[in-house]
C-alpha positions as CSV (number, residue, x, y, z in Angstrom):
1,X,26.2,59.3,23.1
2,X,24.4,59.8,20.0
3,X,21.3,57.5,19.0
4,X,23.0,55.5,16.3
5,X,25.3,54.5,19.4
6,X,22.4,54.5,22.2
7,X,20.7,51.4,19.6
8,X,24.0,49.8,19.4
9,X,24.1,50.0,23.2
10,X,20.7,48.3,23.5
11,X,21.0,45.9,20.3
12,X,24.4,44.2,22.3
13,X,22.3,44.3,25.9
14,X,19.3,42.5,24.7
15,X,21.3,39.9,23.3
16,X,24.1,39.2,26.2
17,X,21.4,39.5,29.0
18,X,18.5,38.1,27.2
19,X,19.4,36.2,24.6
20,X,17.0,38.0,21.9
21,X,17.3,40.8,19.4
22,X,16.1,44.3,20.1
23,X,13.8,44.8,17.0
24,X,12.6,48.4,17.8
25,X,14.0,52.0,17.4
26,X,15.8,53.8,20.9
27,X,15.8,57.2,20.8
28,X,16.7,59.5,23.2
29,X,13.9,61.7,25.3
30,X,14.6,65.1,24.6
31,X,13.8,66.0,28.0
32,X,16.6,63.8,29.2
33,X,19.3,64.9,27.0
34,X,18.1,68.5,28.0
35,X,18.9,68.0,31.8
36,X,22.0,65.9,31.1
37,X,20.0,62.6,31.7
38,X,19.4,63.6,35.4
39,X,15.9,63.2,37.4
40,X,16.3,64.9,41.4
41,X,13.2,63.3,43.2
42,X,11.9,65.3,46.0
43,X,12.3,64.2,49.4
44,X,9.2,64.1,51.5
45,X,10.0,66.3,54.3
């Protein structure tokens, strides 16, 4: 998914689930297209 699509994504979510437009820019965080969008929390052992 590339940007132009992640804003799509957003635009269509803010209006079914909220009933408002999504007036800002999404972008993806590099960091999370780095690591394939994953995040491994540490258990507390």
């Amino acid at each position: 998914m590339e940007n132009e699509e992640l804003q799509q994504w957003i635009e269509q979510v803010s209006l079914d689930h909220f009933g408002v437009p999504f007036t800002h820019e999404a972008l993806f965080n590099s960091r999370l297209t780095t690591t394939g969008a994953l995040y491994a929390q540490k258990s507390p052992d």
